[in-house]
C-alpha positions in Angstrom: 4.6 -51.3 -40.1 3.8 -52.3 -43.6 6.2 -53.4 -46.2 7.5 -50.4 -49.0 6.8 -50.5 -52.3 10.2 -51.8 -53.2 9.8 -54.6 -51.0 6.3 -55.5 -52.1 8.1 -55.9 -55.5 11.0 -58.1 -54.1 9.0 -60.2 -52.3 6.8 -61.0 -55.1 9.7 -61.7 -57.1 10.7 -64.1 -54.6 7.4 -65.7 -54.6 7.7 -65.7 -58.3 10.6 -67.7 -58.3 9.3 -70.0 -56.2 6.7 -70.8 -58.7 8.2 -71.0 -61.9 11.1 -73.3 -60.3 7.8 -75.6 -58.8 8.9 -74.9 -55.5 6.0 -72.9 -54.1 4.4 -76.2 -52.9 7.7 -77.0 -50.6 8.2 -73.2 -49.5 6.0 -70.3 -48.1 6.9 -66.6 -48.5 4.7 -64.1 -46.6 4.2 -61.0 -44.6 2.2 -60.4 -41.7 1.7 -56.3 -40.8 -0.3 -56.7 -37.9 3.0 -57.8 -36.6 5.8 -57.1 -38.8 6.8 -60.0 -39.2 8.1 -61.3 -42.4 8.0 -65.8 -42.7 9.9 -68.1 -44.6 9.0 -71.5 -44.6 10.4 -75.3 -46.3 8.6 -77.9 -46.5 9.9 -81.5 -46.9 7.8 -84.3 -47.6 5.0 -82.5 -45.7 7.5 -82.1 -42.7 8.6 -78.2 -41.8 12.1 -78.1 -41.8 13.2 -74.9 -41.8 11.2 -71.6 -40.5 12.6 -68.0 -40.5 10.9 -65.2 -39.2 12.3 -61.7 -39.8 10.9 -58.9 -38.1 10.9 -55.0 -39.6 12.6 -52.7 -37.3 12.4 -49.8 -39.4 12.0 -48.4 -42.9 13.4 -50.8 -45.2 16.0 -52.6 -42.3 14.8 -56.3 -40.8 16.5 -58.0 -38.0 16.6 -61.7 -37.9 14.0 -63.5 -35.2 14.4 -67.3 -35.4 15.7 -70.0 -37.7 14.9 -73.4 -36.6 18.0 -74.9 -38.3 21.1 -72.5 -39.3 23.4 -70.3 -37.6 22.2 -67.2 -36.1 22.4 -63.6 -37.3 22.8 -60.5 -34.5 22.8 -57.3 -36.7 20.6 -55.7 -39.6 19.7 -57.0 -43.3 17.7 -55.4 -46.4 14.9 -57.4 -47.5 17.9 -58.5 -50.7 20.0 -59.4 -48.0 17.1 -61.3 -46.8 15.7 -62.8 -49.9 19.5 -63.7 -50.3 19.7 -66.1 -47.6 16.6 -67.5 -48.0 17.2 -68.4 -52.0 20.6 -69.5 -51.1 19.6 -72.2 -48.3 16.3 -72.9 -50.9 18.8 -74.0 -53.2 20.9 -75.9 -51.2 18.3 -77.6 -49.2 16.2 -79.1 -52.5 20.1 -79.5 -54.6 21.4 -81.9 -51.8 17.7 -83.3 -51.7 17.4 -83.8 -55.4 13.9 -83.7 -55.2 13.4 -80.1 -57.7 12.6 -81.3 -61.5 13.8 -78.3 -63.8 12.7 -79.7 -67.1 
């Protein structure tokens, strides 16, 4: 299944955030069709802390796969439902790190 055309635009959005707030050296955003399978990954200190995989289920739903730290999800999300979460624990992971610079 390969991603829609909305959600190659949200997902480079994402990964455009990333950037321009310097954190696309601490976190990975990226879609693999052969399986589905959408990754998140944060990086601390070059030590993977959290990894998400979300896997496409249909046109446009996801369903969540595994989160190496975090509670668990048992039901359907959008890719913004998605991109969501991930910003959110981005956010709180490098805040309660202190380790983004926004100059």
């Amino acid at each position: 299944m390969q991603l829609t055309n909305k959600e190659q635009k949200l997902l480079s959005t994402y990964q455009k955030w990333l950037k321009e707030n310097k954190l696309n050296d601490k976190c990975n955003a990226y879609f693999i069709s052969k399986t589905s399978m959408l990754v998140f990954q944060v990086w601390y200190l070059e030590k993977l802390i959290s990894e998400t995989i979300w896997l496409k289920i249909n046109n446009e739903k996801w369903q969540y796969y595994i989160k190496t730290l975090g509670e668990k999800f048992n039901k359907s999300f959008s890719l913004e439902e998605i991109l969501k979460i991930e910003k959110d624990f981005v956010v709180k992971n490098f805040k309660e790190k202190d380790i983004t610079n926004h100059e």
